[in-house]
Each structure stands twice: as C-alpha cells, then as structure tokens.
PDB file of N, H, CA, C and O in Angstrom:
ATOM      1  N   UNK A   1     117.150  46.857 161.776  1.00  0.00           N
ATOM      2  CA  UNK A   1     116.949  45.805 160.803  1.00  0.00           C
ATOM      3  C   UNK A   1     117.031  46.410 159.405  1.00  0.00           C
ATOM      4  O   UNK A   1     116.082  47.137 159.111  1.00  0.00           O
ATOM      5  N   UNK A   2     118.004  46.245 158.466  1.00  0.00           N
ATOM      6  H   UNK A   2     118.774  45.655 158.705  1.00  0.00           H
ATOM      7  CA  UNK A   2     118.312  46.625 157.101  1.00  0.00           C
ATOM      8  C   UNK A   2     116.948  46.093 156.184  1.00  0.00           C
ATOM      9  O   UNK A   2     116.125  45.314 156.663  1.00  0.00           O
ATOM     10  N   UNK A   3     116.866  46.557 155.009  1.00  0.00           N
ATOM     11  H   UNK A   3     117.534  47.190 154.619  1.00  0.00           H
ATOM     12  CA  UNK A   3     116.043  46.166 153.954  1.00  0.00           C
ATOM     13  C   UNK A   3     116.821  45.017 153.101  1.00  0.00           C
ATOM     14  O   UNK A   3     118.016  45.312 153.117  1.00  0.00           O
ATOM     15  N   UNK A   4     116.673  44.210 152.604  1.00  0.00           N
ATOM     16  H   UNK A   4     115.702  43.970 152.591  1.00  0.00           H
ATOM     17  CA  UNK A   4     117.055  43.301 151.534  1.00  0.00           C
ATOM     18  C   UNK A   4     116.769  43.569 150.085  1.00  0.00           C
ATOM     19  O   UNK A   4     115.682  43.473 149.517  1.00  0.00           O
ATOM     20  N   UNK A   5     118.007  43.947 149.549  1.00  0.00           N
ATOM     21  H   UNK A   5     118.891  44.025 150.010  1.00  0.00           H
ATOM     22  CA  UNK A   5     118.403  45.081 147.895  1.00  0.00           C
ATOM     23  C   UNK A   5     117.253  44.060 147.164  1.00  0.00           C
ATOM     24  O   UNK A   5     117.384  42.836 147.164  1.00  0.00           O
ATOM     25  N   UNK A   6     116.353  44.619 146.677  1.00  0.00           N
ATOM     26  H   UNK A   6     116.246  45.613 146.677  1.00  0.00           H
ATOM     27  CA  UNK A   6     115.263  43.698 145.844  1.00  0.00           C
ATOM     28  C   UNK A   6     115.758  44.680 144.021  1.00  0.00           C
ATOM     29  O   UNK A   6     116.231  45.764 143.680  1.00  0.00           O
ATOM     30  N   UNK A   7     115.322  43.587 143.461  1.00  0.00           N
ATOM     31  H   UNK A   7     114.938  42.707 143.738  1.00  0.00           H
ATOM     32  CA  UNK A   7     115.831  44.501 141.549  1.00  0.00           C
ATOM     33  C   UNK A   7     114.161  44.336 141.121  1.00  0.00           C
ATOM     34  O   UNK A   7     113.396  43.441 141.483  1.00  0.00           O
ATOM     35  N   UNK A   8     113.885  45.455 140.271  1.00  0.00           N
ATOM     36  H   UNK A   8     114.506  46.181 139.978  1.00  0.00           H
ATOM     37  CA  UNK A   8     113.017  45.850 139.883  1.00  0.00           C
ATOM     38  C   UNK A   8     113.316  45.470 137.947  1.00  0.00           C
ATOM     39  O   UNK A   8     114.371  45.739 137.374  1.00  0.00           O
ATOM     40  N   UNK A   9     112.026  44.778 137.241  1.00  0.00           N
ATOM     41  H   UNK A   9     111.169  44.559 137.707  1.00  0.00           H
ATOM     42  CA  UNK A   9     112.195  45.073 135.818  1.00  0.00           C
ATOM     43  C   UNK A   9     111.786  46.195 135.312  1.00  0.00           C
ATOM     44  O   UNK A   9     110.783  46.802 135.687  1.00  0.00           O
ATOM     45  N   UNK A  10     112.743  46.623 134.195  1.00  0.00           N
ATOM     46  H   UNK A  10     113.558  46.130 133.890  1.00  0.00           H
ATOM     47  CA  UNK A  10     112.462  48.002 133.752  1.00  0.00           C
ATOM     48  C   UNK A  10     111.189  48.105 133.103  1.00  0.00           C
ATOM     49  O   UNK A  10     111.238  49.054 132.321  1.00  0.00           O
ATOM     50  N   UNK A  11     109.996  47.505 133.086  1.00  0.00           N
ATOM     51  H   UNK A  11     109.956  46.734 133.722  1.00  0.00           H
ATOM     52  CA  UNK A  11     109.080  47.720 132.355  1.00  0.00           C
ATOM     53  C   UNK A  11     108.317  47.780 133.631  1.00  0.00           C
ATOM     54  O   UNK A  11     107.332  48.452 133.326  1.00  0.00           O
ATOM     55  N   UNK A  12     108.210  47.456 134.904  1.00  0.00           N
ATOM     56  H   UNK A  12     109.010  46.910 135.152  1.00  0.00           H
ATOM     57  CA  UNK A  12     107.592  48.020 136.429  1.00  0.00           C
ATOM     58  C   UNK A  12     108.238  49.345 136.908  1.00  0.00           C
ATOM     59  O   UNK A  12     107.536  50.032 137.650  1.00  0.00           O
ATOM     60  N   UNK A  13     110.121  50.045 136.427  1.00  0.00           N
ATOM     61  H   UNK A  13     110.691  49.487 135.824  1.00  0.00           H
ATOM     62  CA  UNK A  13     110.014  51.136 136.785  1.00  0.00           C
ATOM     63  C   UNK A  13     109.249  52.536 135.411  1.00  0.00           C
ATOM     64  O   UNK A  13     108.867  53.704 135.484  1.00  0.00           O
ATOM     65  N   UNK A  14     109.381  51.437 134.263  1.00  0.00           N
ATOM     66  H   UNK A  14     109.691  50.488 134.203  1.00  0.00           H
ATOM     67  CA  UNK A  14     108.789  52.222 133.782  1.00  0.00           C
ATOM     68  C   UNK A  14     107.161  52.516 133.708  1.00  0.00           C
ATOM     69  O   UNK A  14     106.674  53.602 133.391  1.00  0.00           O
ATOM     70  N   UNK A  15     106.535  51.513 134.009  1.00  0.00           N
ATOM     71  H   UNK A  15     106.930  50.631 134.266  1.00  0.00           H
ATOM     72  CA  UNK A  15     105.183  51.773 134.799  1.00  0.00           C
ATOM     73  C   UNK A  15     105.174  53.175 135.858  1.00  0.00           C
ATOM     74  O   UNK A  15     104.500  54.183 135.649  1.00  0.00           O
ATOM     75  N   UNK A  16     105.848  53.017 136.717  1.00  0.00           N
ATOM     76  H   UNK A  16     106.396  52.198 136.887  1.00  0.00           H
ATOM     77  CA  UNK A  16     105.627  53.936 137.716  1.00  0.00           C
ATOM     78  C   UNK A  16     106.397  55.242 137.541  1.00  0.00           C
ATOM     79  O   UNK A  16     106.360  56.228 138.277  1.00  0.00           O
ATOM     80  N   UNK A  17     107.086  55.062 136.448  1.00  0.00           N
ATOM     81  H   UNK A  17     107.116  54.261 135.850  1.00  0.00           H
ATOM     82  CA  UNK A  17     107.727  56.489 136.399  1.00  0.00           C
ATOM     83  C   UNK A  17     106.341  56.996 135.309  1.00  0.00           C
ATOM     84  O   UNK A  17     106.057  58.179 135.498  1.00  0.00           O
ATOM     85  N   UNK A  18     105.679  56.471 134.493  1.00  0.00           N
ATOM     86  H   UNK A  18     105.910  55.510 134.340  1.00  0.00           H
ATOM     87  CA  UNK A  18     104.517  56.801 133.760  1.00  0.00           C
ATOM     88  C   UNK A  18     103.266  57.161 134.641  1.00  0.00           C
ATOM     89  O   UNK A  18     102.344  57.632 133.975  1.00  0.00           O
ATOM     90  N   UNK A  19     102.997  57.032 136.148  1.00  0.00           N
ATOM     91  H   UNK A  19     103.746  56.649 136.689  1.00  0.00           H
ATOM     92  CA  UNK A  19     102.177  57.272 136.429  1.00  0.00           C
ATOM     93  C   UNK A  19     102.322  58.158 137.649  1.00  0.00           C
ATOM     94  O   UNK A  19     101.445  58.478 138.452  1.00  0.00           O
ATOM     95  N   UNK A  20     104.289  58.670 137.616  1.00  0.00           N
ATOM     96  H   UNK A  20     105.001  58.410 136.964  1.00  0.00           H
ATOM     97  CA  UNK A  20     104.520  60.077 138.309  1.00  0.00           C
ATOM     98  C   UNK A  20     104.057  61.315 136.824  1.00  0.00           C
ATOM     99  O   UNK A  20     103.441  62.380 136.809  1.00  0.00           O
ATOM    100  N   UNK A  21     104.658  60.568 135.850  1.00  0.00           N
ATOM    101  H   UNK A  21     105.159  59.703 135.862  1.00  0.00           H
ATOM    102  CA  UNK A  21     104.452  61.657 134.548  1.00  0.00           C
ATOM    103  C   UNK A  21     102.806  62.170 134.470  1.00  0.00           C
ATOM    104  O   UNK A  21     102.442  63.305 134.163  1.00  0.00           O
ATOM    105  N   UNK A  22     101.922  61.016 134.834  1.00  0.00           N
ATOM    106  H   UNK A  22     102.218  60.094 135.084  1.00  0.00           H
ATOM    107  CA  UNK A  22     100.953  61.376 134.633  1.00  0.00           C
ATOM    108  C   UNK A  22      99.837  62.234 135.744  1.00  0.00           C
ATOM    109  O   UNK A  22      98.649  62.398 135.466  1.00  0.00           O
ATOM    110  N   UNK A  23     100.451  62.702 136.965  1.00  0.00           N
ATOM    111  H   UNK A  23     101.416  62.569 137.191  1.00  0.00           H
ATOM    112  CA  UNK A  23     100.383  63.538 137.912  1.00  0.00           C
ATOM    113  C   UNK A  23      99.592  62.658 139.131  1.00  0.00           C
ATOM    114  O   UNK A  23      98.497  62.947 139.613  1.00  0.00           O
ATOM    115  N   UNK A  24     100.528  61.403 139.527  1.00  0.00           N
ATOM    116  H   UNK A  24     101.418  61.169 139.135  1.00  0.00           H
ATOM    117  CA  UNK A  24     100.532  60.704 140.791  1.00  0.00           C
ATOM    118  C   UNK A  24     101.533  61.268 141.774  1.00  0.00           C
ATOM    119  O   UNK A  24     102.679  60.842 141.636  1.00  0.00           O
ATOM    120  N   UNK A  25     101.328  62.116 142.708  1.00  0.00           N
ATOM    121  H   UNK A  25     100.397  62.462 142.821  1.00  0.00           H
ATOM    122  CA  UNK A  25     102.826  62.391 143.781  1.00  0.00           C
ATOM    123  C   UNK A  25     103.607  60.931 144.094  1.00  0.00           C
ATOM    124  O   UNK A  25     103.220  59.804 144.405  1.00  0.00           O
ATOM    125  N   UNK A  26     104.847  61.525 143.857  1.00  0.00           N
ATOM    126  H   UNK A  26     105.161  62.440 143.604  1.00  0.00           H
ATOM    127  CA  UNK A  26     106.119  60.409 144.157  1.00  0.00           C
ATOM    128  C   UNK A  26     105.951  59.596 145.641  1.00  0.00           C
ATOM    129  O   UNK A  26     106.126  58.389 145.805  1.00  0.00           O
ATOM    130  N   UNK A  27     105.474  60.825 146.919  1.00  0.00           N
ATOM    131  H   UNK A  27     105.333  61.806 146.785  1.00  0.00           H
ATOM    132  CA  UNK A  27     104.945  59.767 147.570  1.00  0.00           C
ATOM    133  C   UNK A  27     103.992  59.149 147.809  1.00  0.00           C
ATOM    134  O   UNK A  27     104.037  58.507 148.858  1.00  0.00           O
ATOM    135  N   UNK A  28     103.017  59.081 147.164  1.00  0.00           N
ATOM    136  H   UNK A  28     102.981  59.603 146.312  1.00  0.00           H
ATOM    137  CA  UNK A  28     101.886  58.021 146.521  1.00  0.00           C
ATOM    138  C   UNK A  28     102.261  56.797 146.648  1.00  0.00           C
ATOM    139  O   UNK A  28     102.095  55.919 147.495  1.00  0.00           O
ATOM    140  N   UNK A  29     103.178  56.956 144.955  1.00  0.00           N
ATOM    141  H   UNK A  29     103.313  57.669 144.268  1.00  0.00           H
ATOM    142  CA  UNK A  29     103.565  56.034 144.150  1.00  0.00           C
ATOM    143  C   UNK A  29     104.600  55.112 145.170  1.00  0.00           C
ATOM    144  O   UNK A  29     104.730  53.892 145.071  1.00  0.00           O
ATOM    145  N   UNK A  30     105.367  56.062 146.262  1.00  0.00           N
ATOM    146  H   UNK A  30     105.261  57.053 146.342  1.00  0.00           H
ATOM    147  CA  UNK A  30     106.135  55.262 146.738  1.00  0.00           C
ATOM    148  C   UNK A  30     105.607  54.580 147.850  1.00  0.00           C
ATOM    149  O   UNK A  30     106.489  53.848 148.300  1.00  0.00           O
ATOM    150  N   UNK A  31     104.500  54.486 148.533  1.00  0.00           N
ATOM    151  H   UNK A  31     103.784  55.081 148.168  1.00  0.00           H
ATOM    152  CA  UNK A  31     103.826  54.168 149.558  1.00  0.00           C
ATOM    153  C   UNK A  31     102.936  52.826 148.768  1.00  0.00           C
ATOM    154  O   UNK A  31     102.855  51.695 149.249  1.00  0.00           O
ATOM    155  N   UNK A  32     102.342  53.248 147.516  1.00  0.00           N
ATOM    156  H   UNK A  32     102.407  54.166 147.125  1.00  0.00           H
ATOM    157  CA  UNK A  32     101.649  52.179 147.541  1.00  0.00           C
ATOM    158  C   UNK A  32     102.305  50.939 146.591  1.00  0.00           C
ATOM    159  O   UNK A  32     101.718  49.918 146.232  1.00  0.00           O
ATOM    160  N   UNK A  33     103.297  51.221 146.378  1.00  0.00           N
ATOM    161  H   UNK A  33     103.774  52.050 146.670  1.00  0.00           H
ATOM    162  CA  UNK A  33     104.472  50.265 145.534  1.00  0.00           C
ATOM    163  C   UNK A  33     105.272  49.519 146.374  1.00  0.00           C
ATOM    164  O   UNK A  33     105.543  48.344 146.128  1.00  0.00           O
ATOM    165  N   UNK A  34     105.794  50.292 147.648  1.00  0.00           N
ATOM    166  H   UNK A  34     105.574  51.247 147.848  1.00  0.00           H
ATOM    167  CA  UNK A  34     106.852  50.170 149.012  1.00  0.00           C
ATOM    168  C   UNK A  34     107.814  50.062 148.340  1.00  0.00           C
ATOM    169  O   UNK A  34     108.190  48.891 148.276  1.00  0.00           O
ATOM    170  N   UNK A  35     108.667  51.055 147.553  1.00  0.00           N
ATOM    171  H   UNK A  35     108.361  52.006 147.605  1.00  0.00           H
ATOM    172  CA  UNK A  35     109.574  51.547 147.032  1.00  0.00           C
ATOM    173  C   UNK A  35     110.304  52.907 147.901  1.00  0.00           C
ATOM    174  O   UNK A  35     109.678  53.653 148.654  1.00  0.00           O
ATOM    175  N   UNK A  36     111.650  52.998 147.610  1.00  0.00           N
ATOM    176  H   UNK A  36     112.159  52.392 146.998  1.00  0.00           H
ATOM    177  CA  UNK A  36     112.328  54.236 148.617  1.00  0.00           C
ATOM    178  C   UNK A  36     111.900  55.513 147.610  1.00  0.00           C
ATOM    179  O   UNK A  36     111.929  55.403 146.384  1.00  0.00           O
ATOM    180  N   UNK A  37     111.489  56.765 148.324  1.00  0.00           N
ATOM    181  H   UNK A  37     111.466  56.854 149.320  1.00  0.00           H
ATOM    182  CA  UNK A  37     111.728  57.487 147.101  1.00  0.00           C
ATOM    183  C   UNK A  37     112.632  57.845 146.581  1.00  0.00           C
ATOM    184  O   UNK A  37     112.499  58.287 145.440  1.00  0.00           O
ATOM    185  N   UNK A  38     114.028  57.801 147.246  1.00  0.00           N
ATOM    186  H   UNK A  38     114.135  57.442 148.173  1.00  0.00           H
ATOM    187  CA  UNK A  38     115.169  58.053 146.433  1.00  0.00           C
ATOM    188  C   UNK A  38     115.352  57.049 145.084  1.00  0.00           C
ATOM    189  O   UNK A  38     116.008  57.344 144.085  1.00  0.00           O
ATOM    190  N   UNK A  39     114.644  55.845 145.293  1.00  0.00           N
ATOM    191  H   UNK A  39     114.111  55.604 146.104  1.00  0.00           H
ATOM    192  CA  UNK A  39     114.776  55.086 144.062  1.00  0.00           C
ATOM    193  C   UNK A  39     113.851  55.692 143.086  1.00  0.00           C
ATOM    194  O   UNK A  39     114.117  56.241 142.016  1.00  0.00           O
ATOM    195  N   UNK A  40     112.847  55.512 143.590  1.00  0.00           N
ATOM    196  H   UNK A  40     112.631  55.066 144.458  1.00  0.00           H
ATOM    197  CA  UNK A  40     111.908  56.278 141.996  1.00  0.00           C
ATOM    198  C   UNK A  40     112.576  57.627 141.788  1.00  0.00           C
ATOM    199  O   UNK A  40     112.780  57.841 140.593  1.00  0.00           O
ATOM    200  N   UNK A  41     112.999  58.653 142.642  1.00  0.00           N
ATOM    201  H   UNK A  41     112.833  58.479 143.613  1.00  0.00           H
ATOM    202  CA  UNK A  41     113.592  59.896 141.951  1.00  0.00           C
ATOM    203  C   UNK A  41     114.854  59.370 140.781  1.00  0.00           C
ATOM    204  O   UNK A  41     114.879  59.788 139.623  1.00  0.00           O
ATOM    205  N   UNK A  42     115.588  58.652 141.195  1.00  0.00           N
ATOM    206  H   UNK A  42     115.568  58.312 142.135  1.00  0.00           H
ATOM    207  CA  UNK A  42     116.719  58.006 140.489  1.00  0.00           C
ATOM    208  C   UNK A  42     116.595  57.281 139.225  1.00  0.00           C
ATOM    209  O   UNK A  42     117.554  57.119 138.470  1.00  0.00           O
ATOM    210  N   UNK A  43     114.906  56.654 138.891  1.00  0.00           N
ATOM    211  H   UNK A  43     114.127  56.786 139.503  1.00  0.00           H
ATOM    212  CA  UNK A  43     114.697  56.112 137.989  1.00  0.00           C
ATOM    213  C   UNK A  43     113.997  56.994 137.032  1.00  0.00           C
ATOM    214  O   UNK A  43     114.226  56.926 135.824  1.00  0.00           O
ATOM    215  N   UNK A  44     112.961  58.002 137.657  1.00  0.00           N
ATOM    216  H   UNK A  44     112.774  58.058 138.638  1.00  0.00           H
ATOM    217  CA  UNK A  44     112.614  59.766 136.937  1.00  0.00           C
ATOM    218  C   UNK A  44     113.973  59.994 136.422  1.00  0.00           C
ATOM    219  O   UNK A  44     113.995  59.766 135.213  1.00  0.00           O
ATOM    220  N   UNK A  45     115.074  60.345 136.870  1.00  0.00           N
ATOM    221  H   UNK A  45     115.057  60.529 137.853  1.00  0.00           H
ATOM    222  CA  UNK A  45     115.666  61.266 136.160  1.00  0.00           C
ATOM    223  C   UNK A  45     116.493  60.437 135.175  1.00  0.00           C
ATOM    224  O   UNK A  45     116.920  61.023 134.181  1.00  0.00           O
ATOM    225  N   UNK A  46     116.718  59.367 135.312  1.00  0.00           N
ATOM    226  H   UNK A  46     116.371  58.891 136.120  1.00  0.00           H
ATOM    227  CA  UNK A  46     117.396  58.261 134.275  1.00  0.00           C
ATOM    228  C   UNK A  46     116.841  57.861 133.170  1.00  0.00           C
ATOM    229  O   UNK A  46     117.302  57.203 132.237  1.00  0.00           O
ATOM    230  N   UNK A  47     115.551  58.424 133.397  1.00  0.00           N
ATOM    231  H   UNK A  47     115.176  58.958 134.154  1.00  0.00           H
ATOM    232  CA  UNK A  47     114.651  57.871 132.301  1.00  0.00           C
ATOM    233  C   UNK A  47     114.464  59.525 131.788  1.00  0.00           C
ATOM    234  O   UNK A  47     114.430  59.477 130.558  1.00  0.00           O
ATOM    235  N   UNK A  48     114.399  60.235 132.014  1.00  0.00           N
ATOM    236  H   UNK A  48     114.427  60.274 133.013  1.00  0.00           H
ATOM    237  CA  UNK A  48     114.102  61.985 131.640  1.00  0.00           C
ATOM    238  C   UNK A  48     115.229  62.096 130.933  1.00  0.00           C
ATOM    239  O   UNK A  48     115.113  62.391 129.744  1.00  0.00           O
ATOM    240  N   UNK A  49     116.668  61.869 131.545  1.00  0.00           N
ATOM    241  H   UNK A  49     116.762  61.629 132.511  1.00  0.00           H
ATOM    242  CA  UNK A  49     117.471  62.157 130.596  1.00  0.00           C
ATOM    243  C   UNK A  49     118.703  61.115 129.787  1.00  0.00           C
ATOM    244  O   UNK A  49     119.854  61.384 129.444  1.00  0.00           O
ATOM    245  N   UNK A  50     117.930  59.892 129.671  1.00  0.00           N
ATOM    246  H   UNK A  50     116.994  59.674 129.949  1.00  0.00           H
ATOM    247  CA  UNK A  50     118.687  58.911 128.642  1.00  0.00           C
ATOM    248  C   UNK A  50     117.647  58.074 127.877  1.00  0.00           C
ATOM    249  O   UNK A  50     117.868  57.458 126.834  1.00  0.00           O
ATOM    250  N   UNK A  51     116.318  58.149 128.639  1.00  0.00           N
ATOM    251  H   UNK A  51     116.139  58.649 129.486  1.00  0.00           H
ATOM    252  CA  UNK A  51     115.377  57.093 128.083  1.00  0.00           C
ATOM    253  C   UNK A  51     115.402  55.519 128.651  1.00  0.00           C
ATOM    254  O   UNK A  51     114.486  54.744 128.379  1.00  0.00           O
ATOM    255  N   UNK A  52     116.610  55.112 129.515  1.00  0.00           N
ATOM    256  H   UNK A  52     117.354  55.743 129.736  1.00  0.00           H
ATOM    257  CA  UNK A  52     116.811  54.225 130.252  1.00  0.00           C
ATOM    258  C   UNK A  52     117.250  54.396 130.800  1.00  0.00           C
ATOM    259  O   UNK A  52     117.872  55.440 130.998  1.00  0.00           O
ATOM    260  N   UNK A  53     117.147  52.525 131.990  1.00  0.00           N
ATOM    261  H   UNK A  53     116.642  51.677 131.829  1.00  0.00           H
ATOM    262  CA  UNK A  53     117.089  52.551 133.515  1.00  0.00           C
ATOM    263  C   UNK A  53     118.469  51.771 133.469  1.00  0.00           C
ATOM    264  O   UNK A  53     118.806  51.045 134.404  1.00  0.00           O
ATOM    265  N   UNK A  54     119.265  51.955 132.322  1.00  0.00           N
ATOM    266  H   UNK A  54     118.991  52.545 131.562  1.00  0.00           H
ATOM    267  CA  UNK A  54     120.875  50.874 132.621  1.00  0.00           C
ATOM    268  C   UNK A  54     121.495  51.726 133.984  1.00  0.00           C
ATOM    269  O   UNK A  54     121.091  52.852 134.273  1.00  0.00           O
ATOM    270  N   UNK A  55     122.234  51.210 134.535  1.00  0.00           N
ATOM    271  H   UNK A  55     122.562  50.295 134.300  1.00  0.00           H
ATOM    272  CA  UNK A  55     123.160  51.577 135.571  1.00  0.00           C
ATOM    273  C   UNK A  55     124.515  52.197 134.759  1.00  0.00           C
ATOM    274  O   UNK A  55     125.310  51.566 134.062  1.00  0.00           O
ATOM    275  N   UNK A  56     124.510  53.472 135.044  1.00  0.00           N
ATOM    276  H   UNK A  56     123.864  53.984 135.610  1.00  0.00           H
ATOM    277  CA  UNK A  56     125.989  54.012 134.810  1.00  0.00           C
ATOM    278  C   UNK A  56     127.067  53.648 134.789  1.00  0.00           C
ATOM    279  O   UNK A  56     127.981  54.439 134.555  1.00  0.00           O
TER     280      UNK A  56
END
C-alpha cells in the first residue's frame, strides 16, 4: 500500500527544521510529525544552503 504525496507549508518545514537546529534528532522529529526522513533531510539542507524550501 503506497503513501499519498501530502505538501507541507514552508513555515511547518520551517518549524521543524528549527527544532532539528535546536538539537531534536531527525528521528524524533520524524516519528512524531510522520514525516519520511529523507524529506526533512531534503528540507535541512535546502534551507542550510539557500534559505528556502522552493523546488529546484
């Protein structure tokens, strides 16, 4: 059974990328959000190195 692609607003990934910054483990954050962690890693480093969550 697949997952159904859900979109996130950038002011909820930026919540949670603020409360990996602030020393929550990623799988924490991803357990108690029910987020993949490949997504929050993807939204860490998009936000580390552009300041935003636009799509490439």
């Amino acid at each position: 059974m697949s997952r159904q692609r859900r979109t996130f607003s950038s002011e909820f990934k930026l919540q949670l990328v603020k409360l990996y910054e602030n020393g929550k483990s990623r799988a924490d954050i991803a357990r108690e959000y029910d987020i993949t962690p490949s997504a929050l890693d993807r939204w860490i480093k998009n936000h580390q190195e552009t300041g935003s969550f636009a799509a490439k």
